[in-house]
Structure formats: structure tokens, C-alpha cells
N, C-alpha and C positions, 0 to 999 in steps of 0.2 A: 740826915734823911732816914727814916724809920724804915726797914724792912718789913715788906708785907711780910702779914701774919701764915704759914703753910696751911693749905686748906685739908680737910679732914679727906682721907682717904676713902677710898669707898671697899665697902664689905661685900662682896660677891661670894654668892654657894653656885658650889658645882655639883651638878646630877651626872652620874656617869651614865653609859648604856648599860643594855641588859646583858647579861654576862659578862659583863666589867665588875671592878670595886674601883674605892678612891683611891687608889694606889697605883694601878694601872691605867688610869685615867689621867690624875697627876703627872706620868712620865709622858703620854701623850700630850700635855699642854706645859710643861717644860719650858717652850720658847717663850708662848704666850706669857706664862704667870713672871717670867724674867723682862719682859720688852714691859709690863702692865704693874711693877714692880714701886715706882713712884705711885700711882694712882689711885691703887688697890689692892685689898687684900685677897685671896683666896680662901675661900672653908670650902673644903672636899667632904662630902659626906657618903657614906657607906649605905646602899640598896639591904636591906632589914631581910628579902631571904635569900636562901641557899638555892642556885640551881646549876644545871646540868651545863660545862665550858660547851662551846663548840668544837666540835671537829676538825682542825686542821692537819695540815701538809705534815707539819711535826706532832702532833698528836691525833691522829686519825680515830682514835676509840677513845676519849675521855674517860674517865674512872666516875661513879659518882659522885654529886655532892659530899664530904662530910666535914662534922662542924669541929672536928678536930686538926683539922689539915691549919696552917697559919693562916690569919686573916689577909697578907699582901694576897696567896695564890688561893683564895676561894672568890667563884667565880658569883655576883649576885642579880638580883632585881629588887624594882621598884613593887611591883607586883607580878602576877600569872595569870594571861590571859584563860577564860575559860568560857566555855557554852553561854553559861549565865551573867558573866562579864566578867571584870578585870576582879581577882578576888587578892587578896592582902592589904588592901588602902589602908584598913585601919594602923597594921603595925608600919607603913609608911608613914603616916600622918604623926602616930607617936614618935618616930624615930626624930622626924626632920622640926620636928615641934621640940624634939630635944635640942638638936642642933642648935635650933633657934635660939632656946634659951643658954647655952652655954656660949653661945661666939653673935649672936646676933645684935638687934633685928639686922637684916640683909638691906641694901641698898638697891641690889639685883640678883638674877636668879641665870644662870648660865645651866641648860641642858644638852648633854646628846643623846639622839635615838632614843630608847623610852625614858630616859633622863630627862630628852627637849618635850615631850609630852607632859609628864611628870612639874616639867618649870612650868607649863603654860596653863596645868591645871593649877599648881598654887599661888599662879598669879591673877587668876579666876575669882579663886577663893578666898582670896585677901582683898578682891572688888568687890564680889558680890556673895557674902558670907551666907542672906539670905537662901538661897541659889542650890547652897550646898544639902546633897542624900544626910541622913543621919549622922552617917558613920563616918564622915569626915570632919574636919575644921579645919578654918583658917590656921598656918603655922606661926604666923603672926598679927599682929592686928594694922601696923603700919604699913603704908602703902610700901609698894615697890620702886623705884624709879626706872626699873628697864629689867625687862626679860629677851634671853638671847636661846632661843632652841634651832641646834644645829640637827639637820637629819632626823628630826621629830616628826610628828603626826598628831591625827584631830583624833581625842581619846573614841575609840567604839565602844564605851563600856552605857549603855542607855543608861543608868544610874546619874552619870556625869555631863548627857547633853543637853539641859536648864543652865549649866556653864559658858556654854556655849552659844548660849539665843540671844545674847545681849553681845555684841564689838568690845573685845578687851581695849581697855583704853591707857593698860600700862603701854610706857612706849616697848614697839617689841621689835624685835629682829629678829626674822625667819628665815634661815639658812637651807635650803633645800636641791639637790639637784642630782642628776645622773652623774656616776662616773664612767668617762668610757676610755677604753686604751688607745 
């Protein structure tokens, strides 16, 4: 009796949140990427700028950004929010358009916080390429088979909501809720 043939694993990209990197990110999904280990791959990809950690309990006054400090402990984004909308998309688009071609195409796209924003516009964008402002593109051209944005949101950048008038039809899982103690 012939043993089935092992079916191809699937390639998943991780978007961290905003003042994460893939590093820190990665240590938070630890369990997951061990328990998901037969299934799938992981690519962790790195937020393209530099911004300001947050303020915690152990570091109350963060230092500023600099692009000298190691890449594990600099703190990044996707982009920064501003008056006239989200600005950095472009060097996001080139970044994860690299990714793509180095480790892709992606199977799915896994985000948190503005990671999960971030997966839900590039799986937008890989439906409806027409759709897209200028300044972006699809980061690949194959479809997705599943988007998962945990503690994400619907982008405010008006640039990006012609994205959003049409029902994304990747399949998607939207992870959303209050935490209370």
C-alpha cells in the first residue's frame, strides 16, 4: 500500500503591531508557530520605519528611536498615522513586496493591531488591484487563501477606503475584543 503523498505546507507572513518588530513578535507566537509546525511555515517580516517604544512600568521614559541600536530591540511600524492619512505605505509595500519575493507567494497573511490592518489591506489589494491609490500595489499577484487579523481595525487613511466598498472575499478571521480583568 502506497503512502500518501505529504501535502505542501502552507506559507503564512506575520505583521507584527506597532511598536513591535519580527522578533518580538515571534517570541509572542512561540506556542502557536510550535503547535502549527507540521502545517505551516512562518515569515515574519519587519515594519520598514523606526518609531518611538512605549512607555512601560520597566521603561517609563523611552530613549528615542535610533537606527543604530540592534534590529531585535528597535521598536517599528507599518506606517504613521497623520492629519492627512496614514503616510509610509509606499516603503511598506516595497518592503513586504520584498518579502514576497524572497520567501513567497504567501498562502495567508496573519496580522496584529496595525499588523491586522496592514494583512487586511493586502489582502484587499491582491482582490482588487484596480482599487488601489497610486502609491500602492498588490505585494503579490496570487490570491490569498486566508487572512487572520487579530486586534486590528478598518484602515482611516481615505486614500484606502475604495478598498473597502467591495466584501473582502479572502476567507478571513477577525479576532477582536475587550480585555477585562
Amino acid at each position: 500500500m502506497a503512502t500518501p503523498a505529504p501535502s505542501k505546507k502552507l506559507k503564512v507572513l506575520l505583521l507584527h503591531g506597532y511598536a513591535m518588530n519580527q522578533f518580538s513578535f515571534r517570541k509572542r507566537l512561540m506556542a502557536l508557530q510550535k503547535d502549527c509546525k507540521d502545517v505551516a511555515d512562518f515569515v515574519y517580516a519587519n515594519g520598514p520605519h523606526h518609531v518611538q517604544a512605549f512607555s512601560s512600568a520597566t521603561n517609563p521614559d523611552p530613549p528615542p528611536p535610533h537606527p543604530d541600536d540592534p534590529l531585535e530591540k528597535q521598536p517599528r511600524a507599518w506606517w504613521m498615522s497623520r492629519d492627512e492619512g496614514y503616510v509610509g505605505w509606499e516603503a511598506t509595500v516595497q518592503s513586504l513586496a520584498q518579502v514576497s519575493r524572497e520567501h513567497g507567494p504567501f498562502d495567508g497573511i496573519l496580522g496584529f493591531s496595525q499588523g491586522g490592518c496592514t494583512a487586511a489591506v493586502v489582502a484587499a489589494a491582491i482582490e482588487h488591484p484596480e482599487l488601489l491609490p497610486k502609491h500602492i500595489e498588490p505585494i503579490q499577484s496570487s490570491p490569498l487563501k486566508f487572512m487572520i487579523s487579530v486586534s486590528g481595525f478598518r484602515p482611516q487613511d481615505p486614500a484606502l477606503g475604495a478598498l473597502f466598498s467591495i466584501p473582502l472575499q479572502t476567507p478571513s478571521l477577525i479576532i477582536y475584543g475587550q480585555y477585562v480583568w
